[in-house]
N, C-alpha and C positions, 0 to 999 in steps of 0.2 A: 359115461355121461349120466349121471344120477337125472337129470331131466325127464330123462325117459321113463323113469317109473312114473311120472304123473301125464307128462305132456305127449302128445307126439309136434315139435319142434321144429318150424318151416320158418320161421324169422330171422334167419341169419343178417341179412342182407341191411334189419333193424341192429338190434342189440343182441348178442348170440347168451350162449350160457354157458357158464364157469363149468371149467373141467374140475375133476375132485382134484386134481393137484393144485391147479387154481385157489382152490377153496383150502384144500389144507399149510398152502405156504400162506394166507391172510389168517387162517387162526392161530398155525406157529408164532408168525410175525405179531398179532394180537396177545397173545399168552405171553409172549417173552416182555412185551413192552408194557404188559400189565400188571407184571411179579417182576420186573429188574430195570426199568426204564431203560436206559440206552448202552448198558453193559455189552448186549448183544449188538451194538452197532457194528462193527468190522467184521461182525457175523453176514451182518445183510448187506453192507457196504461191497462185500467178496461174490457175495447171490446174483446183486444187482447188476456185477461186471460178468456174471455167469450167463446172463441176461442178454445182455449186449455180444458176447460171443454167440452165441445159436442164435442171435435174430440177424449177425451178420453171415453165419454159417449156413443160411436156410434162404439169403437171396444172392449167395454167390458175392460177399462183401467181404472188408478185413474189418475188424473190433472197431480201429481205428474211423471208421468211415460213417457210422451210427450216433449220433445220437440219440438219445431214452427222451421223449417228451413224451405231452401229456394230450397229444389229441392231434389230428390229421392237421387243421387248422394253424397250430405250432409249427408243424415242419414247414408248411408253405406259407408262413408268414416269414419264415430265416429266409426264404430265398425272395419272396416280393420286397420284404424293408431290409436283406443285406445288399443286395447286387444294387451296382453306383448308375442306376436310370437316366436319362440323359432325354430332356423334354425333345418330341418326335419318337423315342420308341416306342413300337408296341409289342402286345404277346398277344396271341392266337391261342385261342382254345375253342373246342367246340361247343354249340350251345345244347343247349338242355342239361349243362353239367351240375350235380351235387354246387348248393351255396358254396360250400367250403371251397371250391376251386372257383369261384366267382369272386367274392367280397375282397378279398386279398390282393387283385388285381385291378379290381374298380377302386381301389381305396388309393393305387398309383395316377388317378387321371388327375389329378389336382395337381400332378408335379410333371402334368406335360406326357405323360402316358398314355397311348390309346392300345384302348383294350378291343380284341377284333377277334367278335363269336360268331362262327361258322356252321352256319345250318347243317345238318344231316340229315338225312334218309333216315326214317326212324327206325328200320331195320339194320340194317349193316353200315358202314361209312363208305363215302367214297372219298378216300385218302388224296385223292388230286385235288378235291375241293381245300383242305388245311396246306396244300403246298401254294394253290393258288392263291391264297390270304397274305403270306409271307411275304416281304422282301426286304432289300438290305435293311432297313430300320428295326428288322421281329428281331428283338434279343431272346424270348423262351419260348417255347410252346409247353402248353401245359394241358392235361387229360386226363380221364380217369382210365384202368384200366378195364374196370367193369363197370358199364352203364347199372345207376341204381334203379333206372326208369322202366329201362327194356334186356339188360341182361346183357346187351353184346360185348364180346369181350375182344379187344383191340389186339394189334399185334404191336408191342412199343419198340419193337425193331424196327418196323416202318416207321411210326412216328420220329424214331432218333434220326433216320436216313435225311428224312425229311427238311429235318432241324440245322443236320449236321449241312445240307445244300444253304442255308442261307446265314450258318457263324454261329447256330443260335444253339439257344441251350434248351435241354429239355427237361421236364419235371413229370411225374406219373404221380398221380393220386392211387395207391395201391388197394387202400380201404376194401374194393369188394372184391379183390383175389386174392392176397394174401393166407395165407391160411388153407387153400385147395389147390391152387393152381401151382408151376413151379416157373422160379423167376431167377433167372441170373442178370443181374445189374450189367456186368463190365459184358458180357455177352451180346446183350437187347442195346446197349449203348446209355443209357440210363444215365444225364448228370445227377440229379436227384428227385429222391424218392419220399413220401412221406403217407404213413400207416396205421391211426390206431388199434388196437389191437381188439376191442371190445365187439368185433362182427366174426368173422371167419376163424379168426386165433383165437377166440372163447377165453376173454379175458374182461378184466373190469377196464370201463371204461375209465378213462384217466391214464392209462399207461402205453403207449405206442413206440413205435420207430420212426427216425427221419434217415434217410443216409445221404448223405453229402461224398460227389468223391471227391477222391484226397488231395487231386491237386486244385481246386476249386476255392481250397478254403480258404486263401489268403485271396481271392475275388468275393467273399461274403461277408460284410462287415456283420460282426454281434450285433443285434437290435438292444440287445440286454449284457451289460456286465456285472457280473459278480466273484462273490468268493470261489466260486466253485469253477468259474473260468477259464483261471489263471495255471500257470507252473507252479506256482508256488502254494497250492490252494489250502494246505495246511499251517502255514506258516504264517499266522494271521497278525504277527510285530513286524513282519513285514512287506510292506505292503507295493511292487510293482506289477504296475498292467502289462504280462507280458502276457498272452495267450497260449492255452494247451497247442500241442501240434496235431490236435484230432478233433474231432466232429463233437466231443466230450465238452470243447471249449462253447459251444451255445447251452450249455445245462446250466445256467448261471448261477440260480442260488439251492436251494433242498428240492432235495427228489421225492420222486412219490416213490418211496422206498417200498411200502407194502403193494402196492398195485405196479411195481416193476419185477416183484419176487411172483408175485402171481403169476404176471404175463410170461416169466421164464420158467412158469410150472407148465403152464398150455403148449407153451414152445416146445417142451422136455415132448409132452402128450405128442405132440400133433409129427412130430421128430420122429418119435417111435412108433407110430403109427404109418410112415412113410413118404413123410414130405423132408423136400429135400429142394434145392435150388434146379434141379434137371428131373427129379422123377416124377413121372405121371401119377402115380402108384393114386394116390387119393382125386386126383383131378379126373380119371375114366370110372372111379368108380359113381363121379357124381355127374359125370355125362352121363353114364349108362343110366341111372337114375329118372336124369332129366329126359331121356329119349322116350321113355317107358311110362312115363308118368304125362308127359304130351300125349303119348297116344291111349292113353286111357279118359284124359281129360275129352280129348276131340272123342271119345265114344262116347262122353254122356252128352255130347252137344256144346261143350264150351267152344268158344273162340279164344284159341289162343294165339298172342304175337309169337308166334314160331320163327326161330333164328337157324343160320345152316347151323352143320355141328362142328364144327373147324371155327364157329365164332362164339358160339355156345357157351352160359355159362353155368353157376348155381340157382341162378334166378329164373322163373318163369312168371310172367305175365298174362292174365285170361281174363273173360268173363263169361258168367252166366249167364245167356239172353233172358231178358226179363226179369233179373234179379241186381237191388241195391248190392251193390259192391261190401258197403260197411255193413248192411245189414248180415250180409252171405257170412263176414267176416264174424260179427259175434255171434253167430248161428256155429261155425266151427267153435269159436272159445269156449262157448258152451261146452261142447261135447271134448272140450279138451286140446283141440288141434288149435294150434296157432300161424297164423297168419298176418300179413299185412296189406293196407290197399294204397295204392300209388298211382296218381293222373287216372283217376276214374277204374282203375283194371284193382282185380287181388293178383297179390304178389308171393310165391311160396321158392321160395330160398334153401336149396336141396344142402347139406352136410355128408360128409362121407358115412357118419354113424347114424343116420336115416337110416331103417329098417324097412322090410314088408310091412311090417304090424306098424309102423308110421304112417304109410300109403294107405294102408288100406282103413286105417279110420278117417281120413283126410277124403277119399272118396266114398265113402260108406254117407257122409254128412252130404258129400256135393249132388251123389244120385239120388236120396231123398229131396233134395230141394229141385233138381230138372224134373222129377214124375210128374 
């Protein structure tokens, strides 16, 4: 992670940073298309579906099941404007959730949708409160898997349980696990899922996952058709709407070719590093992390929103009695450490390539400022 020679790096949880594979498939892709123009097309056209295998190989998915878009936002907008609403349904999700799992679902209430946000406990959830919201009318529940506010990380096997008691369908905003945690789709019950890649997966923004499963697809109308649609999508004399047989058919027209080869260079990284759809391998390293680095924090006098550790995620939440949050904030930038502040608390967003020499400039800055 070339970062580390300038920064020490707690922002994941924001915009994370390009892995050198990351970086070296956008300068190949840059170099090829600036000496050949698009000679190299079925170069990256093969990358891009290289792309689409290991992002469904890494949440327990088939190729088929992924669509490549271009932002968390994408994914759960194919399922708020494809599924056929019926004035009187609602969706459930809970409040305090990231916009991007809000706007999507308020933008159904004009067509007779009511959208129905569930207070929590701002520590942990209590899961009977989202069963209690529901009844015959909830066609989805939707959720993030990791709070970007307070860190806690859901179990979306309960939430499918949940779901599957009242017909409905469920959706997981993956955004702040992806990338650390490990996730099997067909396992946790998961109808769909949607992921940029630019937080956890150290990728440019612009390139993410949606997965839709496979039998679902023909319950999800395209919001958008195009060339790229269809079966026939080369064949451009001739022209019938018939739809791919996979999750490929919402890609409607050009991809973001250079930020999908990137995002399958991270994937490649984060693969070999030991993420996997079942293994923990990266996920205890950034709990051990986070356990070690709360109790360091509670020694120089922070308050921190402490979560158990079975809910636990990369995010931690604190403050400094007595000290501006954003000010505390560019007092680390200065000195190089990065951070962000969120509802009043700073926020430091643990990676598995965090080091001691990370931590220990990150508290080096915080024990000068409690003296």
């Amino acid at each position: 992670m070339p970062v580390t020679e300038r920064w020490a790096y707690f922002d994941h949880a924001a915009v994370g940073p390009l892995t050198r594979a990351a970086a070296d498939a956008i300068h190949r892709y840059c170099g090829q298309a600036l000496e050949s123009g698009d000679v190299h097309w079925p170069q990256w056209a093969a990358g891009v579906e290289q792309t689409r295998a290991i992002a469904a190989e890494l949440i327990g998915a088939l190729p088929a099941e992924i669509a490549l878009v271009h932002s968390t936002t994408e994914g759960i907008t194919m399922v708020s404007e494809g599924l056929d609403w019926q004035p009187g349904d609602n969706v459930v999700i809970p409040a305090g959730e990231f916009p991007t799992n809000v706007y999507p679902w308020l933008h159904l209430q004009n067509r007779g949708v009511e959208v129905r946000q569930v207070t929590m406990p701002e520590v942990v959830w209590d899961y009977q409160r989202l069963s209690d919201a529901c009844d015959h009318r909830t066609r989805l529940i939707s959720c993030s898997w990791v709070g970007y506010a307070n860190g806690f990380r859901c179990d979306p096997a309960i939430v499918s349980q949940i779901a599957r008691r009242f017909n409905a369908y469920f959706l997981l905003d993956a955004i702040q696990g992806l990338g650390v945690f490990p996730l099997d789709v067909k396992a946790a019950g998961i109808d769909f899922l949607s992921a940029d890649g630019h937080k956890w997966m150290l990728s440019p923004e612009g390139a993410g996952l949606a997965y839709i499963r496979h039998d679902l697809l023909e319950r999800l109308r395209p919001n958008i058709a195009g060339w790229n649609s269809v079966v026939g999508r080369f064949d451009f004399h001739n022209v019938q709407l018939q739809f791919r047989p996979e999750a490929a058919r919402y890609e409607a027209g050009a991809q973001n070719m250079v930020g999908q080869l990137a995002f399958g260079g991270s994937l490649h990284t984060l693969r070999r590093a030991g993420l996997s759809a079942t293994s923990w391998a990266l996920a205890d390293q950034v709990l051990h992390s986070a356990q070690d680095l709360i109790r360091q924090l509670q020694d120089l006098g922070a308050e921190v929103l402490e979560l158990p550790h079975n809910v636990r995620s990369g995010i931690i939440m604190f403050q400094l009695p007595g000290q501006d949050p954003m000010a505390v904030r560019q007092r680390l930038l200065d000195e190089g450490v990065v951070v962000s502040c969120r509802g009043g608390r700073l926020r430091v967003a643990i990676h598995a390539y965090n080091d001691d020499s990370d931590f220990a400039r990150l508290l080096n800055v915080l024990e000068g400022l409690s003296r």
